[in-house]
C-alpha positions, 0 to 999 in steps of 0.5 A: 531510469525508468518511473513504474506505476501498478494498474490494478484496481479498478472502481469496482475492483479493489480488494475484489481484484478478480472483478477487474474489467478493463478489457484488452481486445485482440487487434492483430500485432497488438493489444486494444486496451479500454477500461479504468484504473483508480488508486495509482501511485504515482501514475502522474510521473510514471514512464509506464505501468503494469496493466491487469487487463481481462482478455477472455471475458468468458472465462471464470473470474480468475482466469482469462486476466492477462498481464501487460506492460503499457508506454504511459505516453501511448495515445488514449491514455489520460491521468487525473490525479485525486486528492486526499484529505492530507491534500497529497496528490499521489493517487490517481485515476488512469483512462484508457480509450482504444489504447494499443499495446504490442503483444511483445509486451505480454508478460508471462501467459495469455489469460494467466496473469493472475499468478504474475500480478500475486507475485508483484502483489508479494513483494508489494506487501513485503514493504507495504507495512513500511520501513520501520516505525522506530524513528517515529517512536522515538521521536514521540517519546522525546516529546512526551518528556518535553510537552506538559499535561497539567502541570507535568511533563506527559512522561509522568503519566504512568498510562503514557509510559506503557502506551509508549513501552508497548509500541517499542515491544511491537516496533521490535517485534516487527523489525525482526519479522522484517529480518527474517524475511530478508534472509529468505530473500537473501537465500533466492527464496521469492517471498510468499504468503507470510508477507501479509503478515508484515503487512497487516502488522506493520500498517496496523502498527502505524495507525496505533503510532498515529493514536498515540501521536494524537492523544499525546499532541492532542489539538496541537496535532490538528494545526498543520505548521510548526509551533513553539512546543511542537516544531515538527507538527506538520510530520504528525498531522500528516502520520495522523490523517494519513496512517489509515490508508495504509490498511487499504493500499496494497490489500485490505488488512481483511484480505491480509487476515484471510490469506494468513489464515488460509496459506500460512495456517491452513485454516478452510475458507468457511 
């Protein structure tokens, strides 16, 4: 099996995707690829990549793009990975310099690749919001029964109750959604603009986990090894530093609130 990673983003095009300038010059047979990629999941195992590269510069932002799929081992291309603040290493940096890709690995039309790149970006979002969040809930809501604030199990706190019922509510809420968009799939159905709606809930859904993990561990979240009252604390400090870059990865929850907005309530762009 082969290890894909997603070529998209670039240092000064993230959720301005249509200002990529990662170029792909016409060399006969194949493609002469330059440019620079950034926030690469995975690029530091991947066999290959799909590549957003602009093909006619001349052309309006959204046109002229084309998509390519590249060999990770072709000459000229270098990894660095970057690291986080959790220290994960995920993310990278790709370079590309003079890399030559077979035009046989054009996917779709020459200077249409956006629509091909919105179609991986659909069924990107589709899970960007991720699995579920129910094992973590409840995880925290054994916790809250097991840990002690001020002489009392934080359980006993009327406040930490309805924190918890509301993220139950909202878990549900979204396992549903998910369901619903699993029976579109289920019929042949591509999934379409309604997958931003899983993606703007469910990483928003993550972050207010994660609050809620931190006001409920409090400075026992900060220590990023396992102690007596809470053995599993490396899993929250991680959920705690980690949660926001959800609301980024895959298309900002802005971007996501302009396109349910426009594409699934028909609400004008101004």
């Amino acid at each position: 099996e082969d290890i894909w990673c997603q070529g998209f983003s670039e240092p000064g095009a993230g959720s301005d995707l249509a200002g990529l300038r990662t170029r792909a010059v016409d060399g006969g047979d194949h493609f002469v690829v330059d440019g620079q990629k950034v926030w690469t999941s995975g690029a530091q195992f991947a066999d290959w990549i799909y590549l957003l590269v602009r093909t006619d510069p001349a052309a309006p932002r959204h046109r002229g793009i084309s998509y390519l799929l590249v060999d990770m081992k072709t000459p000229g291309i270098s990894v660095r990975p970057l690291v986080l603040m959790n220290g994960h290493r995920h993310f990278n940096e790709v370079f590309f310099v003079d890399v030559p890709v077979p035009k046989a690995n054009l996917v779709g039309p020459m200077d249409q690749g956006w629509k091909v790149a919105m179609t991986t970006l659909m069924y990107e979002r589709k899970g960007g919001g991720g699995r579920g969040h129910d094992g973590q809930i409840a995880r925290l809501g054994t916790l809250a029964r097991e840990l002690s604030v001020d002489g009392a199990p934080a359980w006993d706190s009327p406040l930490v109750r309805q924190r918890f019922a509301q993220l139950v509510i909202e878990a549900a809420a979204f396992k549903y959604t998910r369901l619903r968009n699993l029976t579109r799939q289920l019929r042949g159905e591509p999934p379409g603009p309604e997958v931003s709606i899983l993606k703007l809930f469910g990483s928003e859904l993550g972050v207010r986990v994660a609050d809620f993990a931190g006001e409920l561990l409090g400075p026992r979240v900060l220590v990023n090894r396992p102690s007596e009252d809470v053995p599993d604390a490396p899993r929250w400090y991680n959920r705690v530093v980690s949660a926001r870059q959800y609301t980024i990865a895959g298309g900002t929850s802005e971007i996501q609130r302009n396109i349910i907005g426009e594409r699934v309530l028909g609400l004008p762009k101004d």
